[in-house]
PyMOL commands that place a pseudoatom at each C-alpha (Angstrom):
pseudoatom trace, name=CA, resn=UNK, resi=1, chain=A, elem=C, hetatm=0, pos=[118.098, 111.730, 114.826]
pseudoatom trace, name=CA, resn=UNK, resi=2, chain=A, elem=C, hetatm=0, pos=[116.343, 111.251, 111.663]
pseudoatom trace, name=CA, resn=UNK, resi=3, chain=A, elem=C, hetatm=0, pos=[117.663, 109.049, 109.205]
pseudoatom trace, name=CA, resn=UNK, resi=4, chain=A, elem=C, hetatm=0, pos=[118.031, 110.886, 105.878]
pseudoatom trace, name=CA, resn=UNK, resi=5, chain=A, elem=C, hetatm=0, pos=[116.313, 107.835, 103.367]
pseudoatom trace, name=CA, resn=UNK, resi=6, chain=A, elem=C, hetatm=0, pos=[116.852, 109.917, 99.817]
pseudoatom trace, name=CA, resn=UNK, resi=7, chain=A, elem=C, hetatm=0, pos=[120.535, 108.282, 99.732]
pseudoatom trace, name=CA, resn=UNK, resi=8, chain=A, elem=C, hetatm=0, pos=[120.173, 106.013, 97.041]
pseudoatom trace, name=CA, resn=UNK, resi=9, chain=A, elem=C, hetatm=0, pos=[119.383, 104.995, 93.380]
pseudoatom trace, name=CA, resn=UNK, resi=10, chain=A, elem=C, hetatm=0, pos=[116.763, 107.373, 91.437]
pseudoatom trace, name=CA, resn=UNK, resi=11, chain=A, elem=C, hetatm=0, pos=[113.410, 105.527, 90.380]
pseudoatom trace, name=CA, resn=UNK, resi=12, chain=A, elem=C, hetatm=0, pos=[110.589, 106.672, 88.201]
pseudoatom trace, name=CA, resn=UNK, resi=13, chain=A, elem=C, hetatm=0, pos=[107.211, 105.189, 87.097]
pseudoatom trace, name=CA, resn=UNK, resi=14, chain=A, elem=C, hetatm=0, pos=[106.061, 102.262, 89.265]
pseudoatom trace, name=CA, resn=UNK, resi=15, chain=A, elem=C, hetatm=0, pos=[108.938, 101.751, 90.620]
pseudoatom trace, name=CA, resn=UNK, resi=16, chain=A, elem=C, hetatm=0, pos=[108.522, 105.181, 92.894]
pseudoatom trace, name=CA, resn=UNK, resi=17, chain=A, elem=C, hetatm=0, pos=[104.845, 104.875, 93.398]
pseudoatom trace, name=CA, resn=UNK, resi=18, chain=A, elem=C, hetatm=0, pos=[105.606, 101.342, 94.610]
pseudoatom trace, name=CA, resn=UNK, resi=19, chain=A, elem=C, hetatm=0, pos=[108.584, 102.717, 96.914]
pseudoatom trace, name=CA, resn=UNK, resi=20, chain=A, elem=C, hetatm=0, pos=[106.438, 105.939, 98.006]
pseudoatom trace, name=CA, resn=UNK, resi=21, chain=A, elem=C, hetatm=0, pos=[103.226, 103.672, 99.144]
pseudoatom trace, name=CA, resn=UNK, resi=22, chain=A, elem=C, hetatm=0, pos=[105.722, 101.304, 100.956]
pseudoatom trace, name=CA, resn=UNK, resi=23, chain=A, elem=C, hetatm=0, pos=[107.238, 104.175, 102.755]
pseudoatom trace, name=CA, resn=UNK, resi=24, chain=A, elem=C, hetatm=0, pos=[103.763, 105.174, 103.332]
pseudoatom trace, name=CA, resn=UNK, resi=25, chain=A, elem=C, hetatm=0, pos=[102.848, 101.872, 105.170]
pseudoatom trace, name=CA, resn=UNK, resi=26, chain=A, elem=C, hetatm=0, pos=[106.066, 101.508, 106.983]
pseudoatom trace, name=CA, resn=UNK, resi=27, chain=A, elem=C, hetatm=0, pos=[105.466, 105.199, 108.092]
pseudoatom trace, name=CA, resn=UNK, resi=28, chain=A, elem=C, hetatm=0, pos=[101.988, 104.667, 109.181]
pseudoatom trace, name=CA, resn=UNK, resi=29, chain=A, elem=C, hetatm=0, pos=[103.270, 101.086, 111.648]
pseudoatom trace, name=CA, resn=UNK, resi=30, chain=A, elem=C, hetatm=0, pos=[105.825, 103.056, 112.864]
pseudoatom trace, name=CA, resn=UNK, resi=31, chain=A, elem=C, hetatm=0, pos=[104.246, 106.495, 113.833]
pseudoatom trace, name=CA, resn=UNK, resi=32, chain=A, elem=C, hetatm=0, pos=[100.588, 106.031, 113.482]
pseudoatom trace, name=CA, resn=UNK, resi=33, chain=A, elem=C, hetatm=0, pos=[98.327, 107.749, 111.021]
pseudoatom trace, name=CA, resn=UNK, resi=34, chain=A, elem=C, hetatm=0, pos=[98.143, 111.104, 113.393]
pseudoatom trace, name=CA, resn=UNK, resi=35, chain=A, elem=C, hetatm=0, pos=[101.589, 111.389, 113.255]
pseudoatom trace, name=CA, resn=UNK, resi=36, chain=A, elem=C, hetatm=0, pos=[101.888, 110.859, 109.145]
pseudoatom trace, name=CA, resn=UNK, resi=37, chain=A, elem=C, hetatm=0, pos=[103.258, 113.696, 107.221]
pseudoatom trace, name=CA, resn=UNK, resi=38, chain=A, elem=C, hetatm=0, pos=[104.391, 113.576, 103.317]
pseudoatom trace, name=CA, resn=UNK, resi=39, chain=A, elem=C, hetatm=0, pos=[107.747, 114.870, 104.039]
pseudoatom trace, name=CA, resn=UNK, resi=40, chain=A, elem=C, hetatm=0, pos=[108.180, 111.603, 106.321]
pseudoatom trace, name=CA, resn=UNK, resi=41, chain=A, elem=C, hetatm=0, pos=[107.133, 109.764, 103.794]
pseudoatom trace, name=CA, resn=UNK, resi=42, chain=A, elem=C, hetatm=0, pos=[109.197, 111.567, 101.106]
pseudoatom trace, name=CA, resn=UNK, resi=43, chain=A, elem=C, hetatm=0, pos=[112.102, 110.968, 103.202]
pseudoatom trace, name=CA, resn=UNK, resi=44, chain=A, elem=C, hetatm=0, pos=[111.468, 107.450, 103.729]
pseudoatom trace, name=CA, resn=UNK, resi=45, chain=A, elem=C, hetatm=0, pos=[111.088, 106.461, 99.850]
pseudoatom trace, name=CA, resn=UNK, resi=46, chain=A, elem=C, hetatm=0, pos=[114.128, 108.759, 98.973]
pseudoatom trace, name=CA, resn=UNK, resi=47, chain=A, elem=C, hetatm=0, pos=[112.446, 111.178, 96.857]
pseudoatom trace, name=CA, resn=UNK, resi=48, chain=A, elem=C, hetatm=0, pos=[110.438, 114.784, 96.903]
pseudoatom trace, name=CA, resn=UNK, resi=49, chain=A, elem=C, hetatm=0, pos=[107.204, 116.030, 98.153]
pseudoatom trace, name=CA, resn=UNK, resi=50, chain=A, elem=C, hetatm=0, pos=[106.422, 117.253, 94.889]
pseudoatom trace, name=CA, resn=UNK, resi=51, chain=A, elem=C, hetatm=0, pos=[107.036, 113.682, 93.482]
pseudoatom trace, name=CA, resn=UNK, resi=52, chain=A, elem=C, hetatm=0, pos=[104.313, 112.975, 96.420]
pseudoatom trace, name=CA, resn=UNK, resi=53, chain=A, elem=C, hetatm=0, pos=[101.915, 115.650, 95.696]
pseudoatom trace, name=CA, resn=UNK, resi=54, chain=A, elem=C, hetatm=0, pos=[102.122, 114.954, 91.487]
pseudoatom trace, name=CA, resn=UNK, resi=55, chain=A, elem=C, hetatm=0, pos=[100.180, 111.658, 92.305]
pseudoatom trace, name=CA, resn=UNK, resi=56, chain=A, elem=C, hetatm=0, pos=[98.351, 112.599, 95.540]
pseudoatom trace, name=CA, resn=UNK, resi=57, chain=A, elem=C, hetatm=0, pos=[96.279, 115.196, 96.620]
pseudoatom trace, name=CA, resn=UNK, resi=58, chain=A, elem=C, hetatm=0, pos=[97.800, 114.689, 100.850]
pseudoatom trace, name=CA, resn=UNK, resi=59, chain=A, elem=C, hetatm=0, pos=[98.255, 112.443, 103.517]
pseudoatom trace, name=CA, resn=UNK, resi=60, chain=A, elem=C, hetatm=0, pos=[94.784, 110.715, 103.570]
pseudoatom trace, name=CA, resn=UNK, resi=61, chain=A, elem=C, hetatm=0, pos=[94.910, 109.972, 99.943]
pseudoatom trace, name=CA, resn=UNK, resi=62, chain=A, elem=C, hetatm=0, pos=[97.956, 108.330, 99.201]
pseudoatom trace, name=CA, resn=UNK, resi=63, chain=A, elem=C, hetatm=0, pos=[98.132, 106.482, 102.702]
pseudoatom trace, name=CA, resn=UNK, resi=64, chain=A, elem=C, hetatm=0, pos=[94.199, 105.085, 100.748]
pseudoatom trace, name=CA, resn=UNK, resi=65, chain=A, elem=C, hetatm=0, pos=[96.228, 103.880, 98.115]
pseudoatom trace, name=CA, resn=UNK, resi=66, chain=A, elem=C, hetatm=0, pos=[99.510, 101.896, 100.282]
pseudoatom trace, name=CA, resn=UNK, resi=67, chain=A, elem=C, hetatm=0, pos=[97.025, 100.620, 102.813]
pseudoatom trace, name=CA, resn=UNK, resi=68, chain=A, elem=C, hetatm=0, pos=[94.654, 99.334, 100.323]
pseudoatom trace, name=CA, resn=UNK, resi=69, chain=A, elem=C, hetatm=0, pos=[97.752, 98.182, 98.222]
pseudoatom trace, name=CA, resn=UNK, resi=70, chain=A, elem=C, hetatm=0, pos=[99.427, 96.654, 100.875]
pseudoatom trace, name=CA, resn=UNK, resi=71, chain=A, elem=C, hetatm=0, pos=[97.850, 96.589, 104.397]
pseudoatom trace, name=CA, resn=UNK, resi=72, chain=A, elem=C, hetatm=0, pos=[94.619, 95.538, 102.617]
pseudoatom trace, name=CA, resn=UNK, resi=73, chain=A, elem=C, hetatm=0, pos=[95.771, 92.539, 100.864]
pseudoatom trace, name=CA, resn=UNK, resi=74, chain=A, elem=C, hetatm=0, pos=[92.577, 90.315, 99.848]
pseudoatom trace, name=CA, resn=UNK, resi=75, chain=A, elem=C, hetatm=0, pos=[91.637, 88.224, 102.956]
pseudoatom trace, name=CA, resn=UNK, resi=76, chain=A, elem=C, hetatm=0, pos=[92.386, 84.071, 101.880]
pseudoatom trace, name=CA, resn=UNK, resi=77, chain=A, elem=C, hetatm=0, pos=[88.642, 83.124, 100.778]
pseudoatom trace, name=CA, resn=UNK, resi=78, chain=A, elem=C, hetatm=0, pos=[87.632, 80.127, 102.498]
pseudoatom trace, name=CA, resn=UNK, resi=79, chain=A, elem=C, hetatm=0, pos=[86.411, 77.400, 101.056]
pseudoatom trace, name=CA, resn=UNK, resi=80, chain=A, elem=C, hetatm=0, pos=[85.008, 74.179, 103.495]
pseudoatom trace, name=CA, resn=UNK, resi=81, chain=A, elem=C, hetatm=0, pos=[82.935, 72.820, 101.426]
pseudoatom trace, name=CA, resn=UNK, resi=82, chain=A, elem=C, hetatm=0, pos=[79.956, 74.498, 103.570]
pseudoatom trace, name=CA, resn=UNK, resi=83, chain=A, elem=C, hetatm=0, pos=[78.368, 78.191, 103.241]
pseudoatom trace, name=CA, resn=UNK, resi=84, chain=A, elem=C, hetatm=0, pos=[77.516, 78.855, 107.152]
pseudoatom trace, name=CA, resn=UNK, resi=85, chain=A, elem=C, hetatm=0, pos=[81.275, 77.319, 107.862]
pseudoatom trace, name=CA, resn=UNK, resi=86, chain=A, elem=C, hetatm=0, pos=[82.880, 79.668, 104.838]
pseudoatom trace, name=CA, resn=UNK, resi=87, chain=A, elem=C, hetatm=0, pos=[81.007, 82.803, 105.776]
pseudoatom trace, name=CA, resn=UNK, resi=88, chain=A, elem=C, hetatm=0, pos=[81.775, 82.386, 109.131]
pseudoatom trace, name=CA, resn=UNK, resi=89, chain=A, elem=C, hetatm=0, pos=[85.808, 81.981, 108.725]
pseudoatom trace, name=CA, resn=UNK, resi=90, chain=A, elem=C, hetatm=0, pos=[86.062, 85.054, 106.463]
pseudoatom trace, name=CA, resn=UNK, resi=91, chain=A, elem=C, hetatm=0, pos=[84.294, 87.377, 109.132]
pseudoatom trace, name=CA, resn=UNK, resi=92, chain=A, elem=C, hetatm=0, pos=[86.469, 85.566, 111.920]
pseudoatom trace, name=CA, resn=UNK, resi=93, chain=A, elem=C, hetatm=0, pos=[89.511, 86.524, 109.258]
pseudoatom trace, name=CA, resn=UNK, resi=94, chain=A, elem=C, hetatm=0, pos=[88.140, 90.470, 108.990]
pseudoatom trace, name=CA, resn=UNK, resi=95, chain=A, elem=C, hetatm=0, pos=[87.618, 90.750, 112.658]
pseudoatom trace, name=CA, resn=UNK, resi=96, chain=A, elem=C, hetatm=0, pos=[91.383, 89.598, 113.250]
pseudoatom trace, name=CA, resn=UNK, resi=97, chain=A, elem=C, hetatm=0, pos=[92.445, 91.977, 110.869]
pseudoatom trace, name=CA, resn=UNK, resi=98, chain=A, elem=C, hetatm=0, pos=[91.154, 94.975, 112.574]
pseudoatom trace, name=CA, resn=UNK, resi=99, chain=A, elem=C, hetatm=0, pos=[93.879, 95.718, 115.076]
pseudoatom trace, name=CA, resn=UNK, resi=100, chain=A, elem=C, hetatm=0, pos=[94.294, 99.105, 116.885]
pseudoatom trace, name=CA, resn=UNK, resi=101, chain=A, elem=C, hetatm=0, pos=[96.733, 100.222, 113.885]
pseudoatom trace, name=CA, resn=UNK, resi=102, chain=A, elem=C, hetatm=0, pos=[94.376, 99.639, 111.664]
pseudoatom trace, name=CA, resn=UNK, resi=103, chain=A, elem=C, hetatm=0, pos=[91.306, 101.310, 113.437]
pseudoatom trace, name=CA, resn=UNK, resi=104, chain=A, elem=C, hetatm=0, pos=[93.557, 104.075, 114.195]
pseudoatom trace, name=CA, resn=UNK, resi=105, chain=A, elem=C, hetatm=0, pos=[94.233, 104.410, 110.304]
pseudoatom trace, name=CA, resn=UNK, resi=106, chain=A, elem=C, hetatm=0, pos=[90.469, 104.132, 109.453]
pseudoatom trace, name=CA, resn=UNK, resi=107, chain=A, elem=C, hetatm=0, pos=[88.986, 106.906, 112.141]
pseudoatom trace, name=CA, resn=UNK, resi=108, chain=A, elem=C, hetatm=0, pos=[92.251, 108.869, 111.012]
pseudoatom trace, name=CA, resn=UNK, resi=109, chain=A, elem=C, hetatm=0, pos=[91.122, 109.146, 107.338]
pseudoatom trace, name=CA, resn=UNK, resi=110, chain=A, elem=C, hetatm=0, pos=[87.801, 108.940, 108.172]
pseudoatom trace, name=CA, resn=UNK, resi=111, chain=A, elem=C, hetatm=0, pos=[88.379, 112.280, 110.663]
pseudoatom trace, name=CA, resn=UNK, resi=112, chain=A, elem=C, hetatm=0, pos=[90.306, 113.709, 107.101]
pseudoatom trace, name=CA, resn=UNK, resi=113, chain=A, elem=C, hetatm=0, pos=[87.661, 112.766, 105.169]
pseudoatom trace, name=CA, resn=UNK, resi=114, chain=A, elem=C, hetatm=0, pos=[84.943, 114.609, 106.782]
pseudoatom trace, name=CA, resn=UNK, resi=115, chain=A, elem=C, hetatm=0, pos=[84.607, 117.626, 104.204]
pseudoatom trace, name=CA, resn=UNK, resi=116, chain=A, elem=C, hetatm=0, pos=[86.128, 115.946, 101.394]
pseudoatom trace, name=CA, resn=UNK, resi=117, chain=A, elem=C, hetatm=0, pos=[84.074, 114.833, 99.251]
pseudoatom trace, name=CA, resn=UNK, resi=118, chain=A, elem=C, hetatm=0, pos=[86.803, 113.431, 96.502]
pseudoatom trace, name=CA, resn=UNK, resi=119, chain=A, elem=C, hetatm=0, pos=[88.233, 111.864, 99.618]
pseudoatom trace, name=CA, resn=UNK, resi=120, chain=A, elem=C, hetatm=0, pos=[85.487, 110.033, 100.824]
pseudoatom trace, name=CA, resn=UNK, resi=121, chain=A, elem=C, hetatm=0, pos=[84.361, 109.074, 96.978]
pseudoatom trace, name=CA, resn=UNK, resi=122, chain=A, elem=C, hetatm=0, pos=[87.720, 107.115, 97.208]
pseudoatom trace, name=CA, resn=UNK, resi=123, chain=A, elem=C, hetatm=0, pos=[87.176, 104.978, 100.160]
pseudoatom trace, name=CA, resn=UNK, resi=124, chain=A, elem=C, hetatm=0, pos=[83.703, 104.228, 98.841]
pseudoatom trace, name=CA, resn=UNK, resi=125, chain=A, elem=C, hetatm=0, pos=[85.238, 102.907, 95.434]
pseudoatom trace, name=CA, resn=UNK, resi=126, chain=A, elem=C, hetatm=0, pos=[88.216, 101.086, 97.412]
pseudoatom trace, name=CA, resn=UNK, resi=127, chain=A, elem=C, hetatm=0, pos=[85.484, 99.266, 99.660]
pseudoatom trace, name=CA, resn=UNK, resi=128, chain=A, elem=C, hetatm=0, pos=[82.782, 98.541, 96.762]
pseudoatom trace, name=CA, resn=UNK, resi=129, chain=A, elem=C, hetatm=0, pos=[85.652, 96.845, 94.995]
pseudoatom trace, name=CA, resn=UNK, resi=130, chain=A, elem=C, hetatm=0, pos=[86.870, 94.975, 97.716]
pseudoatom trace, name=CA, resn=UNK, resi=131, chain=A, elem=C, hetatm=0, pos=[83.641, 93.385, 99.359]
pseudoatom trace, name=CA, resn=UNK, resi=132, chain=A, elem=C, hetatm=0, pos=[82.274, 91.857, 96.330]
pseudoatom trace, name=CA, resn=UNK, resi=133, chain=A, elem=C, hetatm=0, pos=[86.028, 89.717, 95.739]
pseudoatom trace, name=CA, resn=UNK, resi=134, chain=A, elem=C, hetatm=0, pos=[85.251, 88.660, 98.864]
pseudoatom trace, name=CA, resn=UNK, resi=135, chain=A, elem=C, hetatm=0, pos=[81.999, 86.653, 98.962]
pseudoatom trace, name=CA, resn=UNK, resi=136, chain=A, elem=C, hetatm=0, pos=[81.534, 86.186, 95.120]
pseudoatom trace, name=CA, resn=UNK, resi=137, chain=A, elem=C, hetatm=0, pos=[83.671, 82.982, 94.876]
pseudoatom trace, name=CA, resn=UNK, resi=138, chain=A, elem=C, hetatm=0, pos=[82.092, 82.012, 98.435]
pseudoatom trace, name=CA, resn=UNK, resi=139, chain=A, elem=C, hetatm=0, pos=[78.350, 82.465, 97.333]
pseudoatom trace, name=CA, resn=UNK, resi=140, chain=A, elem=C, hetatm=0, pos=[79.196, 80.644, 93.706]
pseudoatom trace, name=CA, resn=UNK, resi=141, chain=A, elem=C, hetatm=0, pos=[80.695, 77.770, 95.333]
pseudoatom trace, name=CA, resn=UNK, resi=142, chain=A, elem=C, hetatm=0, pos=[77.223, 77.380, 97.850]
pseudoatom trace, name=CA, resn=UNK, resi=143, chain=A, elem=C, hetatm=0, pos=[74.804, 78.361, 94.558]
pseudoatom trace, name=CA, resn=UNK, resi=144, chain=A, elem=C, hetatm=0, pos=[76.860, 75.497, 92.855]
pseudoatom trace, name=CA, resn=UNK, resi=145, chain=A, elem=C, hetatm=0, pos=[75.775, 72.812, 95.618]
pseudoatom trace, name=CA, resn=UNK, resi=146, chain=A, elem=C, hetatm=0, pos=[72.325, 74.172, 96.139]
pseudoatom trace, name=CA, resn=UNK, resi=147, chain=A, elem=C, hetatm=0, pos=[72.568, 75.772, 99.017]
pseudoatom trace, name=CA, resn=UNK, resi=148, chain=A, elem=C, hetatm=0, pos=[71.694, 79.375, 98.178]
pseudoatom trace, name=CA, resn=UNK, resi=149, chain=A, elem=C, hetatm=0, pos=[69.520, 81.164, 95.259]
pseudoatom trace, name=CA, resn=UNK, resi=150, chain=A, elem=C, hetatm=0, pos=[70.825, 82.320, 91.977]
pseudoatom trace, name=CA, resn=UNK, resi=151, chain=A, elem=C, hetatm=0, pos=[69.240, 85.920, 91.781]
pseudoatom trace, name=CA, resn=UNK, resi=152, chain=A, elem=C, hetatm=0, pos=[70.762, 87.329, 95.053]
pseudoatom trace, name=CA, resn=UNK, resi=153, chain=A, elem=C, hetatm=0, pos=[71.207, 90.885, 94.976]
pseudoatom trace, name=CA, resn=UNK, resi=154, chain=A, elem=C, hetatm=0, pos=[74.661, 92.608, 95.398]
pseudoatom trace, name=CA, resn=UNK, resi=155, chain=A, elem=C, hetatm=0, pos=[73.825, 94.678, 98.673]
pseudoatom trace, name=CA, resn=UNK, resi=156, chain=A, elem=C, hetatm=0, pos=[72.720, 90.820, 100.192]
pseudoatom trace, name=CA, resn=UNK, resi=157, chain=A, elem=C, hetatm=0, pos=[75.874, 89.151, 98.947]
pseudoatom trace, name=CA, resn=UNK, resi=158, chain=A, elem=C, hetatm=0, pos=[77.959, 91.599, 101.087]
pseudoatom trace, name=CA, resn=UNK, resi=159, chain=A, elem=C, hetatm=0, pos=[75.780, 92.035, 103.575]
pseudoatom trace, name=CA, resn=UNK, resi=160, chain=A, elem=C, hetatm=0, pos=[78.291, 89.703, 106.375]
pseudoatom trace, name=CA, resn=UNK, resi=161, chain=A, elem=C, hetatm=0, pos=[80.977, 91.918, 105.720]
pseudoatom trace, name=CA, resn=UNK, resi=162, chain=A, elem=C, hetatm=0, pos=[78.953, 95.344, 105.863]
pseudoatom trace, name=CA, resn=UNK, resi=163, chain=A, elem=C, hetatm=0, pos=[77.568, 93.940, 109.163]
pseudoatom trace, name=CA, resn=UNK, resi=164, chain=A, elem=C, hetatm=0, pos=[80.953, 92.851, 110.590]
pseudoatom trace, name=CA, resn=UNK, resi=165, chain=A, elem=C, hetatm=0, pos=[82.237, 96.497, 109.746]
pseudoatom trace, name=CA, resn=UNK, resi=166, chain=A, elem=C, hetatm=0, pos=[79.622, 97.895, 111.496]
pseudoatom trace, name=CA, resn=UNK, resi=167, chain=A, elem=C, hetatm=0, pos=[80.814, 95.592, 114.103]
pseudoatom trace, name=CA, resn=UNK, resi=168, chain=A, elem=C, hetatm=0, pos=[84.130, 96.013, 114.340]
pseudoatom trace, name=CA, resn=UNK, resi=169, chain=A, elem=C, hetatm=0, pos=[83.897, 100.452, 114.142]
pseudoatom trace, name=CA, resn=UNK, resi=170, chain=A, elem=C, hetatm=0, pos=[81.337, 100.360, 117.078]
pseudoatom trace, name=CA, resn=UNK, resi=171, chain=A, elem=C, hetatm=0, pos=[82.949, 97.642, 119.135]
pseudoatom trace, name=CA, resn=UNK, resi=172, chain=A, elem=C, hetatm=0, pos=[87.248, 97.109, 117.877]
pseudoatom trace, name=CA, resn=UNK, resi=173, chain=A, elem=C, hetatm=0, pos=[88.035, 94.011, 115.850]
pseudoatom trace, name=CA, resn=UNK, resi=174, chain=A, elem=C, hetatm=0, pos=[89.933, 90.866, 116.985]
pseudoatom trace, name=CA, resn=UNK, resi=175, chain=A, elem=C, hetatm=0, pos=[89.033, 89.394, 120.332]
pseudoatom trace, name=CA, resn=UNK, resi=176, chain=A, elem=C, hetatm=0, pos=[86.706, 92.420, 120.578]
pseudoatom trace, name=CA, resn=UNK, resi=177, chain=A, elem=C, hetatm=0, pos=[83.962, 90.332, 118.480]
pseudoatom trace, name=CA, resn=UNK, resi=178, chain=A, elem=C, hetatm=0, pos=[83.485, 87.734, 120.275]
pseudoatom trace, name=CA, resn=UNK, resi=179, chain=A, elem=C, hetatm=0, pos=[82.096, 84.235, 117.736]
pseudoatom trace, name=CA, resn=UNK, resi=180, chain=A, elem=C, hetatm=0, pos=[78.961, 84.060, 119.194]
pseudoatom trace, name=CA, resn=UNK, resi=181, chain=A, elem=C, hetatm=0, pos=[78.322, 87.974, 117.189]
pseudoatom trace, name=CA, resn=UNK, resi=182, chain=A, elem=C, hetatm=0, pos=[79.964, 86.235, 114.217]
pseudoatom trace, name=CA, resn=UNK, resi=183, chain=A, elem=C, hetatm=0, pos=[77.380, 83.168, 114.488]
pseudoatom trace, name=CA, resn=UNK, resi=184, chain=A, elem=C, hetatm=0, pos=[74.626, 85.476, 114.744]
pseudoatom trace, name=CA, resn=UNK, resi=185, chain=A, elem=C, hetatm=0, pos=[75.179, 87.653, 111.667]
pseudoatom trace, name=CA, resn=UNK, resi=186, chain=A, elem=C, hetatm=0, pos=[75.315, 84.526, 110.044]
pseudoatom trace, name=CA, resn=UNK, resi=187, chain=A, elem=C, hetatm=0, pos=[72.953, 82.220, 111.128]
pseudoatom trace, name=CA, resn=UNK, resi=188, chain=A, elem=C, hetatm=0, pos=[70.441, 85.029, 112.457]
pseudoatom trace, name=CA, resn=UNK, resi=189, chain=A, elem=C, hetatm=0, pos=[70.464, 87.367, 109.745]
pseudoatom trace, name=CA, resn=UNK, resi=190, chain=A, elem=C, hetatm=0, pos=[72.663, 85.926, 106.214]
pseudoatom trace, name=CA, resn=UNK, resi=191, chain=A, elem=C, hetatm=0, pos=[71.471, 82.690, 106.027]
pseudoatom trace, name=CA, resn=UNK, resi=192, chain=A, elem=C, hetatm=0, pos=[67.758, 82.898, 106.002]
pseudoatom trace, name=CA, resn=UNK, resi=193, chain=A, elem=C, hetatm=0, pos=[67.590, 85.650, 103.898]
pseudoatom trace, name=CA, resn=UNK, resi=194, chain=A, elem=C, hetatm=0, pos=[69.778, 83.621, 101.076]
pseudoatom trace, name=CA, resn=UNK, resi=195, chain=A, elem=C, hetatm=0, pos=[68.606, 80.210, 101.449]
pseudoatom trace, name=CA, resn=UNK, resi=196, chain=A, elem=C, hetatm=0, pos=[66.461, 78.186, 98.940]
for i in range(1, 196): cmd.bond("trace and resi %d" % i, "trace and resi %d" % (i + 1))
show_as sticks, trace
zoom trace
């Protein structure tokens, strides 16, 4: 039996986009992304589906928005003291991350995304703002005790974590890559393209 979740206090503003993208993330553990529908979801944060559809367009967009609100959080930069070491943990860190949920979520909108070209103009935005956040303070830190150039370009700086994506859609995340793949990316490929 379904339990009814609209029993409750009425919210507006952030307050129900904050309760609709939690509902959306709980939804998405619980059923996987297949199985998502916006009337779960409605149900869940006690509201509508038009209170649903007035901020998203369907499924694939607004469970965008709660993953990358919640699921998403910004990995813990690392920060040894060394740029191989630092690089290294934070593709360990994204690797761990990618759990079956999560690669179920990503071919899921991915599948959505196929003809929609809003759609997948939205992922692109929500990864180009996330990698950068990621290696900036990294590759500041290593420019700061000489250990890389100043005049790297962008698509270099991010170039780990596009590699470990690649990675981690062709091969699963976690275990699945094993450190020696992590080392190589790294010390293979990063590294002697960014050193002075």
């Amino acid at each position: 039996m379904q339990v009814d979740h609209r029993k409750g206090p009425r919210r507006r503003g952030e307050a129900l986009e904050e309760a609709i993208m939690r509902a959306a993330v709980d939804e998405l553990a619980e059923v996987g992304y297949t199985a998502v529908s916006m009337e779960r979801i409605a149900i869940r944060a006690r509201t509508s589906k038009a209170a649903l559809y007035r901020r998203w367009t369907g499924r694939a967009d607004l469970i965008i928005d709660a993953y990358f609100r919640f699921a998403a959080a910004e990995l813990e930069v690392p920060d040894t003291g060394s740029l191989r070491t630092d690089v290294i943990t934070l593709l360990r860190r994204t690797a761990d991350r990618a759990t079956p949920a999560m690669l179920h979520l990503v071919f899921g909108v991915l599948a959505d995304a196929g003809m929609n070209d809003d759609l997948r103009r939205k992922i692109r935005e929500r990864l180009s703002m996330m990698k950068p956040k990621q290696m900036h303070g990294i590759l500041e830190r290593a420019e700061a005790r000489g250990e890389v150039r100043g005049d790297l370009p962008e698509r270099l700086r991010t170039l780990p974590l596009d590699l470990m994506r690649n990675e981690i859609l062709q091969h699963g995340g976690g275990p699945a890559v094993p450190d020696e793949t992590i080392e190589e990316i790294v010390d293979q490929v990063f590294l002697p393209l960014v050193r002075i």
